[in-house]
VEXTI-480196 format. One record per residue (C-alpha): x, y, z; residue in three letters. Coordinates in Angstrom, 1 decimal. Layout:
BEGIN
<u->X	v->Y	w->Z	lonu->ALA>
...
This chain:
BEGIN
<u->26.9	v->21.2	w->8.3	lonu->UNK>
<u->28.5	v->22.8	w->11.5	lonu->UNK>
<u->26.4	v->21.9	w->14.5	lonu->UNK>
<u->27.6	v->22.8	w->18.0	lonu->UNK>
<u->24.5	v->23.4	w->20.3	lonu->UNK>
<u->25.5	v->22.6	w->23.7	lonu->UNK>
<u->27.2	v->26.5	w->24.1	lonu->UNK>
<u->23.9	v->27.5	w->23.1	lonu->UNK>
<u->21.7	v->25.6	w->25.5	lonu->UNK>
<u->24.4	v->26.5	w->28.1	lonu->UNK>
<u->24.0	v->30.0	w->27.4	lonu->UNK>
<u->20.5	v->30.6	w->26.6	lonu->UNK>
<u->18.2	v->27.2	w->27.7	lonu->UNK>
<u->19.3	v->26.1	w->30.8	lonu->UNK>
<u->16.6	v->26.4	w->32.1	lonu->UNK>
<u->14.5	v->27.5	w->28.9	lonu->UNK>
<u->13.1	v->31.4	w->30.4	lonu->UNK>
<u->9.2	v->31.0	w->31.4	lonu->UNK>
<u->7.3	v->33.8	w->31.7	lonu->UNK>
<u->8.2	v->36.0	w->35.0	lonu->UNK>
<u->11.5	v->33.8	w->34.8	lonu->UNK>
<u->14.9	v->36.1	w->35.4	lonu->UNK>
<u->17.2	v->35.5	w->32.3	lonu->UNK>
<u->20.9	v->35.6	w->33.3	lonu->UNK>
<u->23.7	v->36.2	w->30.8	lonu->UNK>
<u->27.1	v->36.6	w->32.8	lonu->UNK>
<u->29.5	v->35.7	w->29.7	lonu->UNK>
<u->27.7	v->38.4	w->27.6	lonu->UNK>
<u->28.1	v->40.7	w->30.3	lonu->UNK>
<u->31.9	v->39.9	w->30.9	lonu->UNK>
<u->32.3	v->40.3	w->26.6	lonu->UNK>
<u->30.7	v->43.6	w->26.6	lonu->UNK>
<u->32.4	v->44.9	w->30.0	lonu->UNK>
<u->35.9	v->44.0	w->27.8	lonu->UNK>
<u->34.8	v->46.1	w->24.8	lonu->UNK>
<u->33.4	v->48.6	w->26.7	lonu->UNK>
<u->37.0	v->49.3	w->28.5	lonu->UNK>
<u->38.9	v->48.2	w->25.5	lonu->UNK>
<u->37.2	v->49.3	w->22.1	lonu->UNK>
<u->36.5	v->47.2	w->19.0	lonu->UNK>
<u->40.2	v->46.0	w->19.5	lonu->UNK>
<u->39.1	v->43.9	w->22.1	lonu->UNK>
<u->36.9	v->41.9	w->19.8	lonu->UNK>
<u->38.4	v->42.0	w->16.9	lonu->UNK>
<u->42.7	v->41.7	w->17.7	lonu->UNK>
<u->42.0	v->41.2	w->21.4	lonu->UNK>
<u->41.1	v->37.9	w->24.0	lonu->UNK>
<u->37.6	v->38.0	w->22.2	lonu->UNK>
<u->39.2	v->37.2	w->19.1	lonu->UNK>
<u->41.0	v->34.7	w->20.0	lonu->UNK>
<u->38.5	v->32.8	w->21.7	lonu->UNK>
<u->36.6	v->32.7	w->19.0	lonu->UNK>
<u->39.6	v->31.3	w->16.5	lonu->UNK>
<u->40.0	v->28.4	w->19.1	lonu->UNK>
<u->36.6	v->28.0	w->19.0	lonu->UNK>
<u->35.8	v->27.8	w->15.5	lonu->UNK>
<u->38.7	v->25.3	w->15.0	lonu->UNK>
<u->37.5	v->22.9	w->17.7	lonu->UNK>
<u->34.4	v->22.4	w->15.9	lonu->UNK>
<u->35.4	v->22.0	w->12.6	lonu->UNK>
<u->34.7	v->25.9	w->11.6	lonu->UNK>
<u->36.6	v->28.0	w->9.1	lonu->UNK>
<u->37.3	v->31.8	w->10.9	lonu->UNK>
<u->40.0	v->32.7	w->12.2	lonu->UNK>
<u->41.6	v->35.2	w->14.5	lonu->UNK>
<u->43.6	v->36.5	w->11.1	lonu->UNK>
<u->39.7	v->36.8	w->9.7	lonu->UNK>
<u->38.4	v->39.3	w->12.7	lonu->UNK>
<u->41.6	v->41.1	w->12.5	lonu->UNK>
<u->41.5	v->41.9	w->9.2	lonu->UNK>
<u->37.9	v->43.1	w->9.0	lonu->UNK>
<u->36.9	v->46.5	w->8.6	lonu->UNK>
<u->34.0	v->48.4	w->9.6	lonu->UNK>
<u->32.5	v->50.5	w->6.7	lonu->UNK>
<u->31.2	v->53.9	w->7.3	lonu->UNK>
<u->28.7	v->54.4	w->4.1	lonu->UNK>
<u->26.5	v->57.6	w->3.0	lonu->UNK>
<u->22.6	v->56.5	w->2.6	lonu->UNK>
<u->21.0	v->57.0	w->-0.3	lonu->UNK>
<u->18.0	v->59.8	w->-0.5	lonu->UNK>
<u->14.9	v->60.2	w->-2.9	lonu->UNK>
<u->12.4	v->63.1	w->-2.7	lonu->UNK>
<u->8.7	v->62.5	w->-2.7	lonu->UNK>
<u->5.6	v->64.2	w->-3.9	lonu->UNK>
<u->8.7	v->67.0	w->-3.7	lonu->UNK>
<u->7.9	v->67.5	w->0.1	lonu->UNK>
<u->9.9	v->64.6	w->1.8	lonu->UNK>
<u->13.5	v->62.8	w->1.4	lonu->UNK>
<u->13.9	v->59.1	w->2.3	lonu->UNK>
<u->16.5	v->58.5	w->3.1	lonu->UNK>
<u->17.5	v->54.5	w->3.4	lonu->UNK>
<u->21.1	v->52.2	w->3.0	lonu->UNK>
<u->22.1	v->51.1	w->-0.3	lonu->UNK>
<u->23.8	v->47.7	w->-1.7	lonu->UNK>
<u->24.6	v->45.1	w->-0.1	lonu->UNK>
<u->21.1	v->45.8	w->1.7	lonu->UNK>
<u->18.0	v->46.9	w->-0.1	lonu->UNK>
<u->16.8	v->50.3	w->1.2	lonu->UNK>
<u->17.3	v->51.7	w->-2.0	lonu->UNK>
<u->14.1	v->49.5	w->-3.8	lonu->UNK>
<u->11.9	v->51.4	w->-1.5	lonu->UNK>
<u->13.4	v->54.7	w->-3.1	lonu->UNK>
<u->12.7	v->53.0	w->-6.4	lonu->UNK>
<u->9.7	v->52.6	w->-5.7	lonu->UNK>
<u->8.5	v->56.0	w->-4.2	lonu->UNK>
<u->10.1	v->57.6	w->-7.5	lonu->UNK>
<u->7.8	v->55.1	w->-9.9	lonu->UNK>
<u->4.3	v->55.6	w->-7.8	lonu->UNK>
<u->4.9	v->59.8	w->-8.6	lonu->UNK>
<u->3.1	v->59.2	w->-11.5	lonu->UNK>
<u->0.0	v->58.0	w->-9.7	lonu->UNK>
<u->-2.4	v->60.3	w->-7.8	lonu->UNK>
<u->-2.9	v->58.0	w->-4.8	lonu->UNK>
<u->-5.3	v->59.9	w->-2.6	lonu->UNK>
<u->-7.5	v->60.3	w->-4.9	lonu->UNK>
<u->-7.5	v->56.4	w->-5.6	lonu->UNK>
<u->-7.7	v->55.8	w->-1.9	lonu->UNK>
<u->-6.3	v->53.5	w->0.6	lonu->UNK>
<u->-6.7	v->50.2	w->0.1	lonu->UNK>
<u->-8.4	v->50.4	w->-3.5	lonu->UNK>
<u->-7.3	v->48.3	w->-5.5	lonu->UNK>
<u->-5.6	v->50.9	w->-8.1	lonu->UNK>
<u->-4.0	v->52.2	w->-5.2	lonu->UNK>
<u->-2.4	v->48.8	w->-4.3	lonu->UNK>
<u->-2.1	v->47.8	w->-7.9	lonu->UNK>
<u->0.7	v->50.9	w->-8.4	lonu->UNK>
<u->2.0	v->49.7	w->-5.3	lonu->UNK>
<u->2.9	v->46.1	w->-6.3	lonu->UNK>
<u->3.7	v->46.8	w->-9.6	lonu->UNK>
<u->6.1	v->49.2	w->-8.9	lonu->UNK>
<u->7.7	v->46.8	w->-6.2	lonu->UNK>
<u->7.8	v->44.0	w->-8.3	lonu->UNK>
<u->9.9	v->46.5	w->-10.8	lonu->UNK>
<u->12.2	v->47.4	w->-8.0	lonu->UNK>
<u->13.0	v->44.0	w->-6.9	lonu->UNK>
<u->13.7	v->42.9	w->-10.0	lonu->UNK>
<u->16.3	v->45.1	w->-10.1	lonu->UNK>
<u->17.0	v->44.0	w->-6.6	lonu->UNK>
<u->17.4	v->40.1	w->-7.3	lonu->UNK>
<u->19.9	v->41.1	w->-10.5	lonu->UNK>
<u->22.1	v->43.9	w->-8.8	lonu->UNK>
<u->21.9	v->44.7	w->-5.3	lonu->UNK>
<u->25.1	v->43.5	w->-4.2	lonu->UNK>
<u->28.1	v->44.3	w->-2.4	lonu->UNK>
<u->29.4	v->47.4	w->-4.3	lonu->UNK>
<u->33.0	v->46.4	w->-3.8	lonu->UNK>
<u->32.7	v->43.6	w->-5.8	lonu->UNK>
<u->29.7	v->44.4	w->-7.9	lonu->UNK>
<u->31.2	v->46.8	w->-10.2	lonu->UNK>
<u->27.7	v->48.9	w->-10.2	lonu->UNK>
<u->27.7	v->52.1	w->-8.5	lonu->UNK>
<u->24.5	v->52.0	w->-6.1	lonu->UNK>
<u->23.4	v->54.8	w->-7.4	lonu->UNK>
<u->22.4	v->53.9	w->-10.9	lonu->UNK>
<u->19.0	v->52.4	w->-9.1	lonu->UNK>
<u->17.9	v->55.9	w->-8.7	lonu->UNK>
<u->19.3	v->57.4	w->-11.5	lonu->UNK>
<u->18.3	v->60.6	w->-13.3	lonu->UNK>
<u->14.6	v->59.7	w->-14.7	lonu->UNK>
<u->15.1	v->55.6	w->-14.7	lonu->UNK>
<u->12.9	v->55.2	w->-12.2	lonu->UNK>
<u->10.0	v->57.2	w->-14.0	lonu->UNK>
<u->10.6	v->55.9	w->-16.9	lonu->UNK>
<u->11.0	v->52.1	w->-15.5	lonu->UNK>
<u->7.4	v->53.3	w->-13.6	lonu->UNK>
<u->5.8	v->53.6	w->-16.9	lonu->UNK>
<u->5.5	v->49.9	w->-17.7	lonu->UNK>
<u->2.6	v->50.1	w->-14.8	lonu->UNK>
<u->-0.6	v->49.2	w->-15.8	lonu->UNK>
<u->-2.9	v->49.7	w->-12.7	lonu->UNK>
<u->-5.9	v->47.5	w->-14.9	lonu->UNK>
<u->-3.4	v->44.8	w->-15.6	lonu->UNK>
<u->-0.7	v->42.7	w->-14.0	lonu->UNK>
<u->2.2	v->42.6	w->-15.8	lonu->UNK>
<u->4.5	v->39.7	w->-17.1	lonu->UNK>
<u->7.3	v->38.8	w->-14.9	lonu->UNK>
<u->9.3	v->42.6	w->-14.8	lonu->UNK>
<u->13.4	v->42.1	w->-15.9	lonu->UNK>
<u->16.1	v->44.3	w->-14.4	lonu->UNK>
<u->16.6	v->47.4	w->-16.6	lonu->UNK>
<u->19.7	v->49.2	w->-14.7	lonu->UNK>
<u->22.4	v->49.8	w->-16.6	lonu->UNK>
<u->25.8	v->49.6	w->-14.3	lonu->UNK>
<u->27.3	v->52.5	w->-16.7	lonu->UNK>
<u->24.5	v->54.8	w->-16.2	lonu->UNK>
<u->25.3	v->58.5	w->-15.2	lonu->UNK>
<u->24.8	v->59.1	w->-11.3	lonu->UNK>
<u->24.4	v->62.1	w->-9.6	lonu->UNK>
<u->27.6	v->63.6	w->-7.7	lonu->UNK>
<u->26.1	v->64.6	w->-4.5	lonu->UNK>
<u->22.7	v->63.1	w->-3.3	lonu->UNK>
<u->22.9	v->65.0	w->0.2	lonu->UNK>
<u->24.1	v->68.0	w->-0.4	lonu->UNK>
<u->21.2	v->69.7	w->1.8	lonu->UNK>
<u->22.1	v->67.9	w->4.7	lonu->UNK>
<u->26.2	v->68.1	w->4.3	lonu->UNK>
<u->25.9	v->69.3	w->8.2	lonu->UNK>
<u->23.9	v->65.9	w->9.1	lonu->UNK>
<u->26.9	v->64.1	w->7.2	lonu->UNK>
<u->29.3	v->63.7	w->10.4	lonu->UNK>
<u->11.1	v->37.8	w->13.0	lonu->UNK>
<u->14.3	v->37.8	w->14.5	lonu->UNK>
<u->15.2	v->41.3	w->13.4	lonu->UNK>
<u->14.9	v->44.4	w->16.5	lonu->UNK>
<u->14.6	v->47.8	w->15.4	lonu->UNK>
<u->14.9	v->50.5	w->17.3	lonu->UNK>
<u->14.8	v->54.7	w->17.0	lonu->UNK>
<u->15.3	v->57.2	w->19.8	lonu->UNK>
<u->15.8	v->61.2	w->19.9	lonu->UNK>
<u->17.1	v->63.0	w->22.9	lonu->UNK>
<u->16.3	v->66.5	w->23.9	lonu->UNK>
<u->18.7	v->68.3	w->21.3	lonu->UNK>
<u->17.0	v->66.8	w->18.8	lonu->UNK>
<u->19.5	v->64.1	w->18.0	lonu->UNK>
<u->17.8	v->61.0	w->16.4	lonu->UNK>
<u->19.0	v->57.5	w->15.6	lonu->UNK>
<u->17.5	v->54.8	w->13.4	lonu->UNK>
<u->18.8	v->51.1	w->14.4	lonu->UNK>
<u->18.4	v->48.1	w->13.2	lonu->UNK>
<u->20.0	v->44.3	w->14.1	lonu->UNK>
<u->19.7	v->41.1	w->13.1	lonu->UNK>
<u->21.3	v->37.5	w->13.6	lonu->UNK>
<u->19.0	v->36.2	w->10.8	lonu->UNK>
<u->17.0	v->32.6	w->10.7	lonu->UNK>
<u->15.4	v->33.3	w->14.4	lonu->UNK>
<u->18.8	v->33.4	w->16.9	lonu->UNK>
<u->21.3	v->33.0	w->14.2	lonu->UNK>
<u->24.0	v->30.5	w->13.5	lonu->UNK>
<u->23.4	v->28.2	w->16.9	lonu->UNK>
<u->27.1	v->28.9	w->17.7	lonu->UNK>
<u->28.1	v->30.2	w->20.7	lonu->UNK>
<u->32.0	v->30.8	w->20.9	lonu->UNK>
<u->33.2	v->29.3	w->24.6	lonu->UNK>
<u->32.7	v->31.4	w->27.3	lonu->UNK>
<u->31.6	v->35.0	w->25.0	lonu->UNK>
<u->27.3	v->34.6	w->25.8	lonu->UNK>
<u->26.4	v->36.0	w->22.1	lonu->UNK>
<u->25.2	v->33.9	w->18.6	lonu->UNK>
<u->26.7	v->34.4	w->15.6	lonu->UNK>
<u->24.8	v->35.3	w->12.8	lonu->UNK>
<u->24.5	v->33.2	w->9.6	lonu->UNK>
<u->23.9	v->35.8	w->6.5	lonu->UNK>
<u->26.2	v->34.4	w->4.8	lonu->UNK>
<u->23.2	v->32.3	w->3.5	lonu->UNK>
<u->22.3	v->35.3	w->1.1	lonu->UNK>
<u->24.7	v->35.1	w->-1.3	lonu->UNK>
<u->24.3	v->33.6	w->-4.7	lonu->UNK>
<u->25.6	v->30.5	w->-5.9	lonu->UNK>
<u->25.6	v->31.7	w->-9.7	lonu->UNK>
<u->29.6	v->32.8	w->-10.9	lonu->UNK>
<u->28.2	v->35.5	w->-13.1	lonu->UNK>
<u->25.9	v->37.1	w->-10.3	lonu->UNK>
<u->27.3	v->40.3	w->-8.8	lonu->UNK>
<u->26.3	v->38.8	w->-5.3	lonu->UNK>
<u->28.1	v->35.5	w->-5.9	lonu->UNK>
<u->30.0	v->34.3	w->-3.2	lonu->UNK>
<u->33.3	v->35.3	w->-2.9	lonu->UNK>
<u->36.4	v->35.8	w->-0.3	lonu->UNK>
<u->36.0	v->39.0	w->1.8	lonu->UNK>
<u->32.6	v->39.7	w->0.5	lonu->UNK>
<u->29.6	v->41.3	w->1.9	lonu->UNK>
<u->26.1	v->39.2	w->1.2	lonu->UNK>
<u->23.1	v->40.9	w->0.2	lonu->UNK>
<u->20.9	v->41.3	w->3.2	lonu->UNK>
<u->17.8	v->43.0	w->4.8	lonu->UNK>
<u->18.0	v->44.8	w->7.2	lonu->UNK>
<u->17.4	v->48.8	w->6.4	lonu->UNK>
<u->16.9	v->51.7	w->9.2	lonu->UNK>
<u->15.3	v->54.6	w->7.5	lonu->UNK>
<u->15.6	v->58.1	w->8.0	lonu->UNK>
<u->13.2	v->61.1	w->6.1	lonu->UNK>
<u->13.2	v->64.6	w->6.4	lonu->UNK>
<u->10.3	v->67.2	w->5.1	lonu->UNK>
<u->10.3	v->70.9	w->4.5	lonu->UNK>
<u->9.1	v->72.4	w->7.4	lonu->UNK>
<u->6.2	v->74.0	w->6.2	lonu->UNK>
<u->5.6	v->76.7	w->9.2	lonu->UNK>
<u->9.2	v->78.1	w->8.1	lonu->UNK>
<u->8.0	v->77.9	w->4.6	lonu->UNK>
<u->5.1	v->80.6	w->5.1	lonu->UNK>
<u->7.9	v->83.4	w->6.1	lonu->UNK>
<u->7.2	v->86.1	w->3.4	lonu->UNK>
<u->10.4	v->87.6	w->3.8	lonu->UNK>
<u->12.6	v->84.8	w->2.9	lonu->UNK>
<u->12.6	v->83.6	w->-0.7	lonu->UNK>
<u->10.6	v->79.9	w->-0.7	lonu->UNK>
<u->13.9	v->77.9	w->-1.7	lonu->UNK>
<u->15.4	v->79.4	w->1.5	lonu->UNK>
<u->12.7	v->79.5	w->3.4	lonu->UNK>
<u->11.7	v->75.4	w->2.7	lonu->UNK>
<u->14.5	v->73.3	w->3.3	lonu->UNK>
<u->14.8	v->69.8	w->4.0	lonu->UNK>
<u->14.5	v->69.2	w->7.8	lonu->UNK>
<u->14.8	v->65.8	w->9.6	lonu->UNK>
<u->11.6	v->64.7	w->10.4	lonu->UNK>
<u->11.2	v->60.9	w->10.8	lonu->UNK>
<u->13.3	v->58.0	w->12.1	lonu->UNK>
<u->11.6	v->55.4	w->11.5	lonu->UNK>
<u->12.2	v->51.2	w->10.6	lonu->UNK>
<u->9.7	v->48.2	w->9.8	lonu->UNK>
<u->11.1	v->44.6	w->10.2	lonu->UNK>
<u->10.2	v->41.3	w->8.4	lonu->UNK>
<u->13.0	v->40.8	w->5.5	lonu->UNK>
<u->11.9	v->41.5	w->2.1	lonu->UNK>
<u->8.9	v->43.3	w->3.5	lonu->UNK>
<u->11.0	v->45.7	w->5.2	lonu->UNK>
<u->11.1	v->48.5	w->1.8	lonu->UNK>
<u->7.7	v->47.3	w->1.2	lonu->UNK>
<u->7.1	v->48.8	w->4.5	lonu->UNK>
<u->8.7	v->51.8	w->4.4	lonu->UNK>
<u->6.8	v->52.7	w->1.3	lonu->UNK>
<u->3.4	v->52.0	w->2.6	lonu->UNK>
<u->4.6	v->54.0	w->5.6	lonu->UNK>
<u->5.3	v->57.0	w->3.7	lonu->UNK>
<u->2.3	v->56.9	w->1.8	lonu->UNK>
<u->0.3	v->56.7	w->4.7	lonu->UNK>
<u->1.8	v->59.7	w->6.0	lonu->UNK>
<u->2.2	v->61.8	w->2.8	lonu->UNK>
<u->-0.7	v->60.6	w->0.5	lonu->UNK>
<u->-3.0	v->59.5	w->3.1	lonu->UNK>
<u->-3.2	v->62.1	w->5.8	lonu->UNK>
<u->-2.3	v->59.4	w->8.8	lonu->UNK>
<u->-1.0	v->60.3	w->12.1	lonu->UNK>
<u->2.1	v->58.3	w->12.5	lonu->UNK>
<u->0.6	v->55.7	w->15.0	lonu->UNK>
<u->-2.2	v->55.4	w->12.5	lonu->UNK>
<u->0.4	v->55.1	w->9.6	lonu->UNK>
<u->1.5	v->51.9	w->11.1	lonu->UNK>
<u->-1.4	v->50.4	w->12.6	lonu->UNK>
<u->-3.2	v->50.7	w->8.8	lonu->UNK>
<u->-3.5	v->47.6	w->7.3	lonu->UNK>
<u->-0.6	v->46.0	w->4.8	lonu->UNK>
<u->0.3	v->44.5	w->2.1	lonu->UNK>
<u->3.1	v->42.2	w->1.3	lonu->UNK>
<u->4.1	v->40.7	w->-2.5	lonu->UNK>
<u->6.3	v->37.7	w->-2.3	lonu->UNK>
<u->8.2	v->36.0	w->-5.4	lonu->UNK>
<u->9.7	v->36.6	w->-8.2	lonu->UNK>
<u->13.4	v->36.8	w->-8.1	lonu->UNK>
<u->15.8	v->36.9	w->-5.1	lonu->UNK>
<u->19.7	v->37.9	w->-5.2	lonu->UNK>
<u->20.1	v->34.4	w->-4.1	lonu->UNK>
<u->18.6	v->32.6	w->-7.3	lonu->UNK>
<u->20.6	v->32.3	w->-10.5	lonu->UNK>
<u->21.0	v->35.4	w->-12.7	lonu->UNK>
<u->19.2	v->34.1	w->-16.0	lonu->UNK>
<u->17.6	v->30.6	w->-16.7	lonu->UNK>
<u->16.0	v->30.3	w->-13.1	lonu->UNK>
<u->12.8	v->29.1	w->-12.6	lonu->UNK>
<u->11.9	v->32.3	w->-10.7	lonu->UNK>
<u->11.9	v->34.2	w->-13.9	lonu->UNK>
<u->8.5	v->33.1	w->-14.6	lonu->UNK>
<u->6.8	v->33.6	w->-10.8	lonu->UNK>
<u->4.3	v->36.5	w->-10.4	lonu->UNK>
<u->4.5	v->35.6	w->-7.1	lonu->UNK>
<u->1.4	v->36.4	w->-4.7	lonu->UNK>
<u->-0.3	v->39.2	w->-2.9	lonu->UNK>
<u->-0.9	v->39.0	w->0.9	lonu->UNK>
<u->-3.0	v->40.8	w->2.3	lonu->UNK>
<u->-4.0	v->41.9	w->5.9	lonu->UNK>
<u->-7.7	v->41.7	w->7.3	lonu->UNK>
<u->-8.2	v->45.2	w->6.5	lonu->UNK>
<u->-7.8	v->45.5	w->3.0	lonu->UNK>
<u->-11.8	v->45.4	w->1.5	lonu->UNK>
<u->-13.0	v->42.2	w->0.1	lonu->UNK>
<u->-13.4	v->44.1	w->-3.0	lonu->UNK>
<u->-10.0	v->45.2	w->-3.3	lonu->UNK>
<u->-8.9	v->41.5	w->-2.9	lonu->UNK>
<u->-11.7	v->40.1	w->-6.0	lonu->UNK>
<u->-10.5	v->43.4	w->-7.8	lonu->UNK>
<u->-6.6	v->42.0	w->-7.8	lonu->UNK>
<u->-7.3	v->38.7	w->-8.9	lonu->UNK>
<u->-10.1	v->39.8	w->-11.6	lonu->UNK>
<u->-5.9	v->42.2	w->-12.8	lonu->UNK>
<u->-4.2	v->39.2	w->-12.7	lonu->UNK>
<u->-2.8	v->38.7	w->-8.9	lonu->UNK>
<u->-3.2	v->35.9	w->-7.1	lonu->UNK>
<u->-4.1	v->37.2	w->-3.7	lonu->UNK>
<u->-4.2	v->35.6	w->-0.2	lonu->UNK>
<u->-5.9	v->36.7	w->2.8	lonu->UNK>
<u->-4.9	v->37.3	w->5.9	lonu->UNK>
<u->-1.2	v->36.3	w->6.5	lonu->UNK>
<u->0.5	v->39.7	w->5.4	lonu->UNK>
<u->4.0	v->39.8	w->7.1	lonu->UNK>
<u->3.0	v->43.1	w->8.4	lonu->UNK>
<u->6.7	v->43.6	w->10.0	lonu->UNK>
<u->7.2	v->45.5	w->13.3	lonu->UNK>
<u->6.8	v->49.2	w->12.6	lonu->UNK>
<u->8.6	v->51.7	w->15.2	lonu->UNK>
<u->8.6	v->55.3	w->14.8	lonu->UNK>
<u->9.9	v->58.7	w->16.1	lonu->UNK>
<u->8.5	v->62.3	w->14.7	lonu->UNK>
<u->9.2	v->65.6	w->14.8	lonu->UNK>
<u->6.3	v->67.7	w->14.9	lonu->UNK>
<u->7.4	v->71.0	w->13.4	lonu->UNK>
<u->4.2	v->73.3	w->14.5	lonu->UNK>
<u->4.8	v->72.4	w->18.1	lonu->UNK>
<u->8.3	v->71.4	w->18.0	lonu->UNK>
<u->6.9	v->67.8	w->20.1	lonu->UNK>
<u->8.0	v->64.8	w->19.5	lonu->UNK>
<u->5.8	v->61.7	w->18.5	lonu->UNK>
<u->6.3	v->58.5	w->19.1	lonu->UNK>
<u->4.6	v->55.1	w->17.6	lonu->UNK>
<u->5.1	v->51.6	w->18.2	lonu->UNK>
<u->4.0	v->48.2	w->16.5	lonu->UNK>
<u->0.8	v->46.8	w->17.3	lonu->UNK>
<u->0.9	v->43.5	w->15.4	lonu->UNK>
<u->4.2	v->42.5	w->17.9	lonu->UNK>
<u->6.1	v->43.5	w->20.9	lonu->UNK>
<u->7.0	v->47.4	w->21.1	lonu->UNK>
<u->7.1	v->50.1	w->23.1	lonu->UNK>
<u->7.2	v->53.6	w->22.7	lonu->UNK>
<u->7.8	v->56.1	w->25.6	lonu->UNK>
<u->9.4	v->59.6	w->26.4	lonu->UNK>
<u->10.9	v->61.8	w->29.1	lonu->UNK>
């Protein structure tokens, strides 16, 4: 272990902020004036850089300044489903795992939600099941794609998803789900062509439009609270310690390896939705008269809770006829178990978990002895309900909409 905390106390606990206390951080300040007048250069060939290769080698690290200068930013089309064939998430593929809440919209088609409800138990029983199918897939594939061999698109495939979503038995739990992507399966070309014009815990996420209509969905994390606990001499910021994702197993696709991203969490998520007033012009055939418009930036934190999220998000909004403060403030759910891209590929113990089903306060009592009497194990009330942060478009008025977390520190405001 690499343990250097005396930067960190420096820098962020001396003395530990109190509430109405003024935090202070003049070397952050100074690192950001210097890549502010200087570019990424600055921080990755420049005085940054090599402050941080001294550092590392005082204490025993392994980067180097030839390990910033060779990195490379990567510039990567998201991934995009349509739902209910009236909105398009679209989320970040592998290394990350925005594309198991696509998987997971695409198997729930099937299922006619509202008029199960929200928060009945055949509702929620789709719901997990078809998570627990997508995260399968998510603890055997997701992976850097550089390295993995698999195309990221084979999770949303032509028809695997529906298919894959017909293992679902809303009366019945299901064994322990297996992977069932193929790596050689057929993609699709061109998953955004409609929008070619659009083409150029410890986790904050953050969305914000300005008057042209220009929105942004952010999300940043140093993982495990702060990160690392390094603090490079003099520079004011954390590193961040993802590197703790990767597998350990040789034959895993997100083994660890030199150069490689990990799998990771963190997933901003854009939607768009045909604007319906534009779809009532008579004069204008309905395939050109409906397209895709952007709609929604939204993001939910709280690791692998994050797709589960998103999904429960859009169902809200979709199946559920929820405002978009409403959508979040609803109560959650959360599965946990079953495989992670950090166990073993085959032979781990994980293979057998059916893991558990949280659940928040307002899920019915019934739902919760309806689970169990399917085959879940349920707990109530310690749901990792995320932080949920939201920006709308509101296509009758042409207003935006705003929404912020209740269960955690947000805000959401306008101008």
């Amino acid at each position: 272990m690499i343990e250097e905390y005396d930067n960190a106390k420096k820098t962020f606990f001396s003395p530990t902020p109190v509430e109405g206390s003024l935090f202070r951080n003049p070397d952050l300040a100074d690192t950001l004036t210097k890549v502010a007048l200087n570019g990424r250069d600055a921080f990755y060939k420049g005085s940054i850089a090599r402050t941080m290769d001294t550092y590392f080698e005082r204490i025993g690290g392994y980067l180097r300044y030839e390990d910033f200068a060779a990195h490379e930013g990567e510039w990567v089309d998201p991934l995009c489903s349509t739902y209910r064939d009236l909105v398009k998430l679209c989320e970040l593929g592998p290394n990350t795992q925005g594309v198991a809440a696509l998987q997971m919209l695409e198997m729930l088609e099937r299922f006619d939600l509202r008029e199960m409800g929200f928060g009945s138990a055949d509702s929620l029983m789709a719901q997990v099941e078809a998570k627990r199918l997508a995260f399968a897939d998510r603890a055997a594939g997701y992976a850097d794609p550089a390295f993995s061999g698999s195309d990221p698109r084979v999770f949303i495939s032509p028809g695997y998803n529906a298919e894959r979503g017909e293992a679902i038995d809303i009366t019945q739990a299901m064994a322990p789900p297996k992977p069932g992507f193929s790596k050689d399966a057929p993609v699709e070309d061109d998953l955004m062509s409609a929008d070619l014009k659009l083409q150029d815990g410890d986790t904050t996420y953050l969305t914000v439009t300005d008057k042209d209509g220009m929105m942004v969905s952010l999300i940043q994390s140093n993982y495990r609270g702060m990160g690392s606990g390094l603090v490079a001499d003099g520079l004011g910021f954390m590193f961040q310690d993802r590197g703790q994702l990767f597998s350990l197993d040789p034959d895993h696709p997100n083994v660890f390896e030199p150069g490689k991203r990990p799998f990771h969490t963190i997933i901003p998520a854009f939607a768009f939705k045909k604007d319906m007033p534009s779809c009532q012009v008579a004069a204008v055939a309905p395939e050109a008269a409906c397209p895709y418009e952007p709609w929604l930036s939204f993001g939910l934190m709280g690791g692998g809770m994050q797709p589960q999220g998103h999904v429960q998000v859009i169902l809200n909004l979709i199946d559920f006829d929820m405002g978009l403060q409403e959508a979040g403030d609803a109560a959650r759910w959360e599965h946990r178990g079953g495989c992670e891209p950090t166990d073993g590929l085959i032979g781990d113990a994980c293979e057998t978990d059916m893991g558990t089903v949280h659940l928040e306060s307002g899920i019915p009592v019934e739902t919760r002895v309806e689970l169990e009497r399917r085959g879940h194990t349920v707990v109530c009330c310690n749901a990792n309900g995320g932080g949920y942060q939201a920006i709308m478009r509101d296509f009758d008025s042409g207003a935006w909409i705003a929404a912020t977390e209740m269960r955690k520190d947000g805000n959401a405001d306008g101008y």
